[in-house]
SETORTI-618895 format. One line per field, with one value per residue: residue number from 1; z, x, y of N, C-alpha, C in turn. Coordinates in steps of 0.05 Angstrom, whole numbers, plus 5000, padded with zeros to 4 digits. Layout:
resi c(NUM/...)
nup c(Z/...)
neast c(X/...)
nnorth c(Y/...)
caup c(Z/...)
caeast c(X/...)
canorth c(Y/...)
cup c(Z/...)
ceast c(X/...)
cnorth c(Y/...)
This chain:
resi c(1/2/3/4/5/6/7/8/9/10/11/12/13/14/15/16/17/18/19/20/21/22/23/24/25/26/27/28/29/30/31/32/33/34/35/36/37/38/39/40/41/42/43/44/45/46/47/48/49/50/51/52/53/54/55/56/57/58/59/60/61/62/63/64/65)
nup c(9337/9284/9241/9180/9124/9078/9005/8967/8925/8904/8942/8909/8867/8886/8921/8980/8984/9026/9039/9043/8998/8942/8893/8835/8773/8697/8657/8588/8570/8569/8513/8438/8436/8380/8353/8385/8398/8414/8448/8477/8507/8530/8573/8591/8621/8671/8736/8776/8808/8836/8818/8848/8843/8852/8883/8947/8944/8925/8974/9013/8995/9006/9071/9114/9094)
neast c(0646/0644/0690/0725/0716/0762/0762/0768/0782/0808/0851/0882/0902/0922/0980/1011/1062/1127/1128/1066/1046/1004/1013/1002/0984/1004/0954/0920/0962/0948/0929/0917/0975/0997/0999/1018/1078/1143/1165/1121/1097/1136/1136/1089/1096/1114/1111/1067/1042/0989/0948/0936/0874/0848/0861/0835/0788/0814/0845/0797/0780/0819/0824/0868/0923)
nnorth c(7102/7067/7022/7038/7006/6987/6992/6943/6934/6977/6982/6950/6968/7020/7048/7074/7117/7129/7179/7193/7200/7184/7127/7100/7058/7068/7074/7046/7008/6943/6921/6925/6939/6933/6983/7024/7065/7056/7073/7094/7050/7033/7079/7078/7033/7053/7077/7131/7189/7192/7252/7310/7322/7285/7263/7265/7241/7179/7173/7165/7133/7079/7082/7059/7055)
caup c(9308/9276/9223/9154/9103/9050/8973/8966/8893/8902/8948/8899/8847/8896/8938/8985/8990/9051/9057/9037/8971/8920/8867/8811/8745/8681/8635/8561/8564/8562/8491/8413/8428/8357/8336/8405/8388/8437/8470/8491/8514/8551/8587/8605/8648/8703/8760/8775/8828/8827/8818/8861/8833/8851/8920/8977/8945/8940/9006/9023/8985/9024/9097/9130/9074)
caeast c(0645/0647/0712/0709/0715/0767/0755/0787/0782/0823/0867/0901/0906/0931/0995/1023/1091/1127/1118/1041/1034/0995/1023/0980/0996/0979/0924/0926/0985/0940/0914/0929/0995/1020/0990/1029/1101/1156/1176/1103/1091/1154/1127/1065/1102/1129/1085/1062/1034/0957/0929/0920/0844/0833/0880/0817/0762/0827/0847/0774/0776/0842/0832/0892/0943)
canorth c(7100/7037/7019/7039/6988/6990/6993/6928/6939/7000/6969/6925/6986/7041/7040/7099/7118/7132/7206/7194/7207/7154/7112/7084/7047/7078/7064/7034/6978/6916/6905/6938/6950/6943/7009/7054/7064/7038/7097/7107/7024/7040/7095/7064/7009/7070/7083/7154/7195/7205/7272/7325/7333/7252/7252/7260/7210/7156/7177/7157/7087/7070/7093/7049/7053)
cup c(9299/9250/9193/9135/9078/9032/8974/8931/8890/8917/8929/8875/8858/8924/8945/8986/9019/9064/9042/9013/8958/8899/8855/8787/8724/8661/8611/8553/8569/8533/8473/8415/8408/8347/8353/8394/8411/8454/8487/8513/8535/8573/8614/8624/8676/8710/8761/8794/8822/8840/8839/8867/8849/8884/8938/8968/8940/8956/9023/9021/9002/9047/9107/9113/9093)
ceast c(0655/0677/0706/0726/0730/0760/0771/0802/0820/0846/0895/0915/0930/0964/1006/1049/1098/1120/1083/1023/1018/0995/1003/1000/0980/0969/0931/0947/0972/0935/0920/0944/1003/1015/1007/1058/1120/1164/1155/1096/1116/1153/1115/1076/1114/1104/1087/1050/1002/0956/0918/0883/0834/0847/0859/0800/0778/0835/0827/0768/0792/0856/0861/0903/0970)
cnorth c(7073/7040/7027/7026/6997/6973/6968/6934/6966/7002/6961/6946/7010/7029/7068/7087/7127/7160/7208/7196/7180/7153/7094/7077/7058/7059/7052/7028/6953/6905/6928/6954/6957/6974/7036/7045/7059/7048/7104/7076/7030/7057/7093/7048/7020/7079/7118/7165/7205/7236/7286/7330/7311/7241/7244/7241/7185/7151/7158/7127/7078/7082/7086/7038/7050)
């Protein structure tokens, strides 16, 4: 069987931890901040563990994590 090719894309986005799990950054902290309130912009900047629902097809993007 030939190698399978990571997602580079998804690479740069996804990072495991040491007992396996995967860490992502969340969503809507780039642009029309002034309108989210500070406690929520604050939020947004802590990492998080992806999703049971979304675990095996990023598993799939990032064989040799």
């Amino acid at each position: 069987m030939p190698k399978i090719k990571t997602n580079r894309g998804a690479a740069k986005r996804f990072k495991s931890t040491g007992s396996g799990k995967i860490v992502r950054h969340k969503a809507f902290s780039s642009h029309i901040l002034t309108k989210k309130s500070t406690k929520r912009k604050r939020n947004l900047r802590k990492s998080t563990l992806v999703d049971s629902t979304n675990l095996k097809q990023i598993a799939k993007l990032i064989p040799y994590r």
